[in-house]
MDTraj code that builds the backbone (N, CA, C; nanometers):
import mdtraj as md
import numpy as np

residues = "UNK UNK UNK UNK UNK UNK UNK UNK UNK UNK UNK UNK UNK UNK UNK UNK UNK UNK UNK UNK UNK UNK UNK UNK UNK UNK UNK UNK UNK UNK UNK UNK UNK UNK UNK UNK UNK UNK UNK UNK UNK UNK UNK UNK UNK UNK UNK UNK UNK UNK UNK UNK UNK UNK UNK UNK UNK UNK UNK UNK UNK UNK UNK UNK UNK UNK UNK UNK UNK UNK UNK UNK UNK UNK UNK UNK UNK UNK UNK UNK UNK UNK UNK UNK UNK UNK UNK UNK UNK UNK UNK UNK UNK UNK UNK UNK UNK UNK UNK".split()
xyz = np.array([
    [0.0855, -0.1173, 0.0000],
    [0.0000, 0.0000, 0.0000],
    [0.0899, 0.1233, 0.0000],
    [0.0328, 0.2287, -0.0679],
    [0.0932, 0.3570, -0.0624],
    [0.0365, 0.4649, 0.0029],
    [0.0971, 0.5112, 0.1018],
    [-0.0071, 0.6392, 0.1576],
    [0.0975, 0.7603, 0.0881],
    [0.0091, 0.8564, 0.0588],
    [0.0464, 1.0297, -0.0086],
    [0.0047, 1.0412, 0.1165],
    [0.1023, 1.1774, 0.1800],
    [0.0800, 1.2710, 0.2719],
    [0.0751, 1.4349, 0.2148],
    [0.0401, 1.4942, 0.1785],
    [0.0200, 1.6723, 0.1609],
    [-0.0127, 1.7353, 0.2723],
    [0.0646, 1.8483, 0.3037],
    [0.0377, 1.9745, 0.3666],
    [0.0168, 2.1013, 0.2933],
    [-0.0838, 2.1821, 0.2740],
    [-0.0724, 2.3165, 0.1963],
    [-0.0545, 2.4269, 0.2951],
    [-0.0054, 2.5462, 0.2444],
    [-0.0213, 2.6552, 0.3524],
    [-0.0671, 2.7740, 0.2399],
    [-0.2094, 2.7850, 0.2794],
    [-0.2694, 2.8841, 0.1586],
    [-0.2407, 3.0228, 0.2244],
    [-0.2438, 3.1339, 0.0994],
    [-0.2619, 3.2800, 0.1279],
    [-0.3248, 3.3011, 0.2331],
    [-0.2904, 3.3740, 0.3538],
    [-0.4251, 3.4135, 0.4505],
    [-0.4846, 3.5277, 0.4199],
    [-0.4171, 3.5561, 0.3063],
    [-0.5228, 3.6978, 0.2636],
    [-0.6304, 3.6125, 0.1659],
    [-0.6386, 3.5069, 0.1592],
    [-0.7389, 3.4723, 0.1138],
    [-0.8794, 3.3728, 0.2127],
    [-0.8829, 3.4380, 0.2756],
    [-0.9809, 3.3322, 0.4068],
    [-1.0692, 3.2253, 0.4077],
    [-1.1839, 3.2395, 0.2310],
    [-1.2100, 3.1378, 0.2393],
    [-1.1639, 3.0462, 0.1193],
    [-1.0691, 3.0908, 0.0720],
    [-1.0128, 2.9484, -0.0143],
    [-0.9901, 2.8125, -0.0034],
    [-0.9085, 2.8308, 0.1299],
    [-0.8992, 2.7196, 0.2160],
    [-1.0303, 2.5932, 0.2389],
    [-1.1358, 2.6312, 0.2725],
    [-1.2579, 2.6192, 0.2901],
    [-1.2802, 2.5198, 0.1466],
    [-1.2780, 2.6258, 0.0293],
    [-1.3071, 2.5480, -0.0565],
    [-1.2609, 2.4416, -0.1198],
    [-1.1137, 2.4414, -0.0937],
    [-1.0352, 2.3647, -0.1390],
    [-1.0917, 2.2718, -0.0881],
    [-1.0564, 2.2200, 0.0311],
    [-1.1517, 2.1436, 0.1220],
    [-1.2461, 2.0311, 0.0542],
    [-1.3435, 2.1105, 0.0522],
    [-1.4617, 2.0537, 0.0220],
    [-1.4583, 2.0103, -0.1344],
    [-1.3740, 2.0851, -0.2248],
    [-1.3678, 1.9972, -0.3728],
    [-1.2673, 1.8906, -0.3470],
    [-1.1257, 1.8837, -0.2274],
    [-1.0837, 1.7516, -0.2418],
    [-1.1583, 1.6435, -0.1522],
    [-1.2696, 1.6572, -0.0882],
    [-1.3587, 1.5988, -0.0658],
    [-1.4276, 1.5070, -0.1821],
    [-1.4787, 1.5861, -0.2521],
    [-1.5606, 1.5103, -0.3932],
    [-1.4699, 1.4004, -0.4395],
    [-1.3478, 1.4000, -0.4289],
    [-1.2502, 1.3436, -0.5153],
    [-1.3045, 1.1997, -0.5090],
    [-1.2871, 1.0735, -0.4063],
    [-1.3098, 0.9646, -0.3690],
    [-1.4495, 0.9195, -0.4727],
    [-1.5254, 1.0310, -0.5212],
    [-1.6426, 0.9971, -0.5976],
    [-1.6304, 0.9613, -0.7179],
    [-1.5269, 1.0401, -0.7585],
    [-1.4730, 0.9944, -0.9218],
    [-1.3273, 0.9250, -0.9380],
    [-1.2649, 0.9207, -0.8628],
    [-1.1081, 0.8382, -0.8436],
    [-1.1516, 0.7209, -0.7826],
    [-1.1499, 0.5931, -0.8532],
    [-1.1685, 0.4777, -0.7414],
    [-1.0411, 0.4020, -0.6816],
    [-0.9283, 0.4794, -0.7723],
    [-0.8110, 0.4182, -0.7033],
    [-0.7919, 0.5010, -0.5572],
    [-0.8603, 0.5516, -0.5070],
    [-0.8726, 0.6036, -0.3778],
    [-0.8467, 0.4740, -0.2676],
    [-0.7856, 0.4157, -0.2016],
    [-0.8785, 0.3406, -0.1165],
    [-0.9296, 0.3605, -0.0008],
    [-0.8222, 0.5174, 0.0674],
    [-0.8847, 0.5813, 0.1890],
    [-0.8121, 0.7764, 0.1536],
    [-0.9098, 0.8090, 0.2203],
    [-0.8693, 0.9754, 0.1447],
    [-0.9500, 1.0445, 0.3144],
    [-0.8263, 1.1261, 0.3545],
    [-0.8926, 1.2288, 0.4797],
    [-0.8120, 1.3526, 0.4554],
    [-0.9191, 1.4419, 0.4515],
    [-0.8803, 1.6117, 0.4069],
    [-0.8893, 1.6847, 0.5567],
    [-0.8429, 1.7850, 0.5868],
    [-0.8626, 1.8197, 0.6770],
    [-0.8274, 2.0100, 0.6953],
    [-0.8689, 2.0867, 0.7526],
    [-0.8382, 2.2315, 0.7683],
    [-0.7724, 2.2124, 0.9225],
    [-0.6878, 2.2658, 0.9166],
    [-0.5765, 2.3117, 1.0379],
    [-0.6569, 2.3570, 1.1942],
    [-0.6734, 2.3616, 1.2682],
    [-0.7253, 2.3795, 1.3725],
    [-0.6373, 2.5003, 1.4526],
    [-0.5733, 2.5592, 1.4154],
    [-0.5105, 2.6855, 1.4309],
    [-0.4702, 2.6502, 1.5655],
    [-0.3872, 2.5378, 1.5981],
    [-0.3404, 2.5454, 1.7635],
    [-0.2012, 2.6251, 1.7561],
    [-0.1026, 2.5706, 1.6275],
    [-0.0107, 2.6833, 1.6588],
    [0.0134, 2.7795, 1.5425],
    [0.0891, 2.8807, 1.5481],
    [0.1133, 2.9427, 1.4329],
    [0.1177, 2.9620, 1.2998],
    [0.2717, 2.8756, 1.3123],
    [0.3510, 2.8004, 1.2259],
    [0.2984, 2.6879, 1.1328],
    [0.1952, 2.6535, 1.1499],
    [0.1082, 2.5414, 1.1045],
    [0.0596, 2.5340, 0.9794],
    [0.0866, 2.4820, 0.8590],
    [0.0070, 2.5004, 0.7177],
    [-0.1087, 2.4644, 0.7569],
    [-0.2358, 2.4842, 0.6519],
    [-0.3352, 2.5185, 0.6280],
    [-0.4527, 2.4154, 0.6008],
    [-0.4119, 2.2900, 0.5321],
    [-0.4678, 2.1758, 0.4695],
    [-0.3870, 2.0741, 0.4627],
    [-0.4399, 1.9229, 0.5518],
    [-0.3683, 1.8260, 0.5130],
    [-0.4472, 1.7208, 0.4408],
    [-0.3814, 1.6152, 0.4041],
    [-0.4562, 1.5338, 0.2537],
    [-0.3405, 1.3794, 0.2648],
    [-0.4426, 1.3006, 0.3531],
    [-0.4045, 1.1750, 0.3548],
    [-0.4563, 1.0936, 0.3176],
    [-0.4229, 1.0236, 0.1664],
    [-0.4696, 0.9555, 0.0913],
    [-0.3513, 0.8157, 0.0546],
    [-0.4728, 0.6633, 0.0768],
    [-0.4253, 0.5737, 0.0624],
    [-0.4472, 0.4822, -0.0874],
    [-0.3286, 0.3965, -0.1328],
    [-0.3601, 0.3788, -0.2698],
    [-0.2870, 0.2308, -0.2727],
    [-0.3577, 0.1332, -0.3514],
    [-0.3031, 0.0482, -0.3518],
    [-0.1399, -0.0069, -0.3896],
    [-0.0910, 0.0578, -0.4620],
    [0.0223, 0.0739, -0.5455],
    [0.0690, 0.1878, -0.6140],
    [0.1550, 0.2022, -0.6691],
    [0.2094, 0.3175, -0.6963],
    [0.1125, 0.3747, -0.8395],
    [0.0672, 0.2483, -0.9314],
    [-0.0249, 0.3022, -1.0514],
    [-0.1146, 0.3598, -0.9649],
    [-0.2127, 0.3608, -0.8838],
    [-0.2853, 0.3925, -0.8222],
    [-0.3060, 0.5427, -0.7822],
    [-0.1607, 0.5927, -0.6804],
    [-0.1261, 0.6999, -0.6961],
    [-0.0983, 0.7916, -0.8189],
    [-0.0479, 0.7313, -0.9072],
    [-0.0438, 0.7956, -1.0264],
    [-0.1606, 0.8112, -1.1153],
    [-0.2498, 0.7251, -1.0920],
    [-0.4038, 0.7676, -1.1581],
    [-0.4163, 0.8855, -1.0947],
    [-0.4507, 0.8776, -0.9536],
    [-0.5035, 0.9955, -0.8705],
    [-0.3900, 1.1279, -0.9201],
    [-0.2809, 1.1532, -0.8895],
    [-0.2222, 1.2881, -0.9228],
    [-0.2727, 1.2638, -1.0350],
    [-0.2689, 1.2254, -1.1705],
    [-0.2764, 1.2804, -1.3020],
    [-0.4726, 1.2972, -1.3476],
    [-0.5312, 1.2426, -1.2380],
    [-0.6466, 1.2440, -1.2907],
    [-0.7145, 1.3964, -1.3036],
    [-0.7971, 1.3962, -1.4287],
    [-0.8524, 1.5330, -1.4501],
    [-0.9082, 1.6378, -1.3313],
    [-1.0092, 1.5873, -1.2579],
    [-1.0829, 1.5949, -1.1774],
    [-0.9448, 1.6306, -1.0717],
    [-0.8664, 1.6125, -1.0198],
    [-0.7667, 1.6503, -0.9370],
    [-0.7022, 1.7412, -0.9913],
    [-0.6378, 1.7332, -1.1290],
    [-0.5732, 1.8028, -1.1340],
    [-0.6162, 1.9537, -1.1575],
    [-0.7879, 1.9784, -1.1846],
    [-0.8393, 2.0477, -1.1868],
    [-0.8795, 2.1326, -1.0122],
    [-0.8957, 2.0964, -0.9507],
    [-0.8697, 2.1276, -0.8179],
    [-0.7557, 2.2026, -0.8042],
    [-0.6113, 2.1241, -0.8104],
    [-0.4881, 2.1598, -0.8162],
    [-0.5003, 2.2889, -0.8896],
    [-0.5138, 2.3332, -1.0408],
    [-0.4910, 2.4155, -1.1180],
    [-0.5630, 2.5201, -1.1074],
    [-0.7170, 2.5294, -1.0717],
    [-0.8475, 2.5997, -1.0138],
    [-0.8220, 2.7038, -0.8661],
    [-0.7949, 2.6233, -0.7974],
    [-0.8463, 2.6484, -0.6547],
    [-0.6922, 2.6491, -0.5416],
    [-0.6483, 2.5337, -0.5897],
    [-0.4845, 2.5373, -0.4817],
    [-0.4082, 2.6478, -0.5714],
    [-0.3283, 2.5973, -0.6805],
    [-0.2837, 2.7392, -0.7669],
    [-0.2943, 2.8455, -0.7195],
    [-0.3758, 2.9260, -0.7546],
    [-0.4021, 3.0806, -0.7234],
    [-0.3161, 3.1363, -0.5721],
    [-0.3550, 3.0213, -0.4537],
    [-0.4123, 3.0965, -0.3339],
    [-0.2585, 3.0107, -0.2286],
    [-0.1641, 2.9132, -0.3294],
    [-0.0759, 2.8675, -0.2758],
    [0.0372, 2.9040, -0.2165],
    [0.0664, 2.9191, -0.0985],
    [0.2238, 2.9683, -0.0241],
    [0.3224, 2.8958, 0.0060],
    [0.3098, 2.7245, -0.0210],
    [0.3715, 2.6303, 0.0569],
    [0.2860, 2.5262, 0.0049],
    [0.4023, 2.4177, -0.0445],
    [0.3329, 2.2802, -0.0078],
    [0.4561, 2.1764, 0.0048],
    [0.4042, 2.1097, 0.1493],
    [0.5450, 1.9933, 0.1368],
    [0.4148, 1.8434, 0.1235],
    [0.5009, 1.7395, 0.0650],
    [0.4754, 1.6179, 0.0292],
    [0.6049, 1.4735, 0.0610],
    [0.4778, 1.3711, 0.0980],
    [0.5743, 1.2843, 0.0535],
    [0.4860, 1.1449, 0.0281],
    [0.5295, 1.0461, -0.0123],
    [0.4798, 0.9360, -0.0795],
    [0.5653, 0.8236, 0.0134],
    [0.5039, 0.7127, 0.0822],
    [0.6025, 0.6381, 0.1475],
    [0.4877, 0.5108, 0.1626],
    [0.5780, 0.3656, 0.1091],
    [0.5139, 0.2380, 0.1607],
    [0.4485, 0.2489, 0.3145],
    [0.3297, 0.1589, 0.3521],
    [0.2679, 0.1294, 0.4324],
    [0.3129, -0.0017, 0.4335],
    [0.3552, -0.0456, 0.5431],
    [0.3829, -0.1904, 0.6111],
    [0.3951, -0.2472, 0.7237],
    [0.4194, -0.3272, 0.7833],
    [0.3804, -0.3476, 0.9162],
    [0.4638, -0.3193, 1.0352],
    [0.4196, -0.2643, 1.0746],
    [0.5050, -0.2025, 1.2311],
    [0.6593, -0.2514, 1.2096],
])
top = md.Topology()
chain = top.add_chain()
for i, resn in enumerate(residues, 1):
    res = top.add_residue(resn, chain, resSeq=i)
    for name in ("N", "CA", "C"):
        top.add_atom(name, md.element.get_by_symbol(name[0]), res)
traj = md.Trajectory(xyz[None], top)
C-alpha cells in the first residue's frame, strides 16, 4: 500500500479558499476509485507556524497513486483552486507496512 501525505499553507489573505479547497478535495473519492482511503482536513489553528490543509490519501500501489495525481478531476482542483491561493506545499509518498 501507498499512503500520499500533503500539507498546503494557503494565502491568509485569502480566508475562504482554504474552505473550498476542502470541500472539492472531498468530492474526489467519488470519481477516483483508485482512492482506497482519502482524509482532508483544515488546520485547527493550535499553533502558528502550522500550514493550512492536510490530505491523507491511501492507494493500492504506486499506478494507483499515479491515476489519482494525473487524474482530470484533481488536477483540476490543483490548477483551479490550490494554484491561485498557494504559499507552501510539502509532500511525501512512502510504503505502508507493518510495524
Amino acid at each position: 500500500m501507498i499512503r500520499h501525505v500533503v500539507v498546503l499553507t494557503i494565502d491568509p489573505t485569502a480566508p475562504t479558499a482554504a474552505a473550498g479547497i476542502v470541500e472539492a478535495l472531498r468530492e474526489l473519492p467519488e470519481v477516483i476509485p483508485q482512492l482506497r482511503s482519502y482524509e482532508v482536513g483544515l488546520d485547527l489553528g493550535l499553533a502558528p507556524t502550522n500550514a493550512t490543509v492536510a490530505v491523507i490519501a491511501e492507494f493500492d500501489d504506486v499506478a494507483g497513486f499515479e491515476a489519482y495525481r494525473d487524474h482530470p478531476a484533481h488536477v483540476a482542483v490543483i490548477e483551479e483552486l490550490i494554484a491561485p491561493v498557494l504559499v507552501s506545499r510539502a509532500a511525501v509518498q512512502h510504503e505502508v507496512g507493518p510495524a
